[in-house]
C-alpha angles and dihedrals in degrees: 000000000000129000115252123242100258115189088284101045132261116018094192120204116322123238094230138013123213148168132233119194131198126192119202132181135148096003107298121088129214122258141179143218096222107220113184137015127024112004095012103179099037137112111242135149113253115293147123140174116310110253127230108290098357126126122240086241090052097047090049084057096045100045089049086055089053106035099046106003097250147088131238123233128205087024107189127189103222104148144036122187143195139219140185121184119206086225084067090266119139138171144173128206142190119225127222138194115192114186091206145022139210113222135013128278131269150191114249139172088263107049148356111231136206143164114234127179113271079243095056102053102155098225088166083074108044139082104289090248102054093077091067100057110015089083085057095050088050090048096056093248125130122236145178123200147176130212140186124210141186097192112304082343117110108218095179144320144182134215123208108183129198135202087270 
């Protein structure tokens, strides 16, 4: 499987894969505090690395289950990003929008979750890039994007949306 030409040319292969799943419903969407691993602090949808032999749509499943105790109905794939971290690190993840959930929410070793309106998105408190496709994700569009990092710092990035 060959790397995809990002905004600054070949992104090569990245060290990890991962999901990131975000559940929305009556206007509000599920967050979470993130409370331990890469971006401890911040505020995320579930989400974690993709497993051995396991789909996007499963791990994101499966990470939702172990970070908050549900799972998310009407899961749709609608984004896949890119990072590139300045210490060699690099990851792609496939985005998901579910439009339910079974189960409620809990707190978990892993994260501290909370529902908060589509219009209060606490971006302040979020990874940098967040801020530039999110809106996208909430709005039923699909979306790629790339983006460069020195530690929690955002360098640059670019957003190429679909139709959705």
């Amino acid at each position: 499987m060959g790397g995809i030409a990002g905004p600054s040319g070949d992104w090569g292969e990245p060290v990890d894969r991962a999901v990131l799943c975000f559940i929305i419903r009556s206007g509000e969407i599920l967050l979470i505090e993130k409370k331990r691993g890469l971006g401890s602090g911040k505020v995320n949808g579930p989400g974690g690395r993709i497993e051995a032999g396991e789909t996007p749509e499963a791990a994101a499943v499966r990470e939702t289950r172990e970070e908050v105790g549900v799972t998310p109905l009407g899961l749709v794939r609608l984004g896949t990003l890119w990072f590139r971290f300045a210490d060699g690190y690099s990851l792609h993840c496939a985005v998901f929008r579910a439009s339910g959930l079974e189960g409620e929410p809990i707190e978990t070793g892993e994260a501290k979750p909370f529902w908060v309106p589509l219009s209060d998105v606490p971006f302040d408190r979020m990874w940098a890039d967040d801020e530039h496709w999110l809106g996208h994700l909430i709005q039923g569009r699909s979306f790629e994007g790339w983006f460069d990092f020195d530690g929690e710092r955002m360098l640059e990035g670019r957003v190429a949306v679909g139709n959705g």
